[in-house]
N, C-alpha and C positions, 0 to 999 in steps of 0.2 A: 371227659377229662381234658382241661385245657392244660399243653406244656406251656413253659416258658423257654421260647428257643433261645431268647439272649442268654441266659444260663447252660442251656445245649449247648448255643456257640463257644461256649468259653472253657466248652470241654474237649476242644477239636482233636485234638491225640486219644480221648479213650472213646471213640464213633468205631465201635467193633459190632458186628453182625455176620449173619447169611448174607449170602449174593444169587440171586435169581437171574434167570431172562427170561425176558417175555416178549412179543410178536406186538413192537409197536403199532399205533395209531392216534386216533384223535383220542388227544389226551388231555387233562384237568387243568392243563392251562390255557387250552383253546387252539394249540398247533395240530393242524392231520401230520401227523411223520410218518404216515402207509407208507413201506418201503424204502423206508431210510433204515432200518434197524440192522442194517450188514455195511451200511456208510457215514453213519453218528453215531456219535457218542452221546447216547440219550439214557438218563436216570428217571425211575420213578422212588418216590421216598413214601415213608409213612403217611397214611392219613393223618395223624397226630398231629407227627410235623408240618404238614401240608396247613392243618388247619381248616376253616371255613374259607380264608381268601386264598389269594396263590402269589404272600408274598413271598414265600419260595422259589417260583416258576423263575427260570433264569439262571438260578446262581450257580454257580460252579463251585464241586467238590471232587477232589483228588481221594482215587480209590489208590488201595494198597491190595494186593495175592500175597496169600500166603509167604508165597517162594522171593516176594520183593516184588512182582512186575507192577508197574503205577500207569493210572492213564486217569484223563481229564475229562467228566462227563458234563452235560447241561442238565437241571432239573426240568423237567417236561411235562410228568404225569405226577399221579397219584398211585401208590400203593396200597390198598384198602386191605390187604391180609400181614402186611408187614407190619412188625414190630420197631419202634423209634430207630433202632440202630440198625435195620436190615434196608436193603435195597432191590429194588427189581429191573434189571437193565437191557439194555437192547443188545443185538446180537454177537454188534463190534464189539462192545466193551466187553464184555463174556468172555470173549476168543482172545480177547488180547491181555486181559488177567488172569483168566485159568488157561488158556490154549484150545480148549476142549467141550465144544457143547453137551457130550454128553457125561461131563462132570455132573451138571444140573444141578449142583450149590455146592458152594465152597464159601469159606471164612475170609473177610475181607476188613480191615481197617481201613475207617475214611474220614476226612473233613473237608470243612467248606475251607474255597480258597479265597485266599487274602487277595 
């Protein structure tokens, strides 16, 4: 199934899903981030989204917690279990939108940023 993300993009306010963490590395855009996952703000997205290229890789999208907290991630990887609107993030962003690793998913609104 190929998306059409210009059409995604232009739905930036309803980008609701799960929120994952996962124990970065060399990821589907070609960076090793081993041990950057408790000091970047690193996103993996959908394979969907992702696509076959990685014009993804780079962009920045502002997640939303539940409870309001916002932070700023970079896309990095790839997702291959997530679903278009879910994400799977590194350790920082986790902690600093739910507070709590062992939350281990919680509901997040997000979009890409302008």
């Amino acid at each position: 199934m190929d998306i059409n993300t210009s059409n995604f993009e232009k739905r930036q306010d309803d980008n609701h899903g799960a929120m994952t963490y996962y124990q970065v590395g060399l990821g589907a855009c070609g960076h090793d981030d081993s041990g950057k996952g408790d000091t970047e703000n690193i996103v993996a997205m959908s394979s969907e989204l992702m696509g076959n290229g990685n014009s993804m890789c780079g962009r920045k999208i502002q997640i939303q917690g539940k409870d309001g907290q916002t932070v700023m991630a970079t896309v990095r990887d790839k997702c291959p279990s997530c679903s278009p609107g879910e994400l799977d993030v590194s350790n920082k962003v986790f902690k600093e939108v739910v507070g709590d690793l062992g939350v281990g998913r919680s509901k997040v609104s997000w979009s890409f940023a302008q």
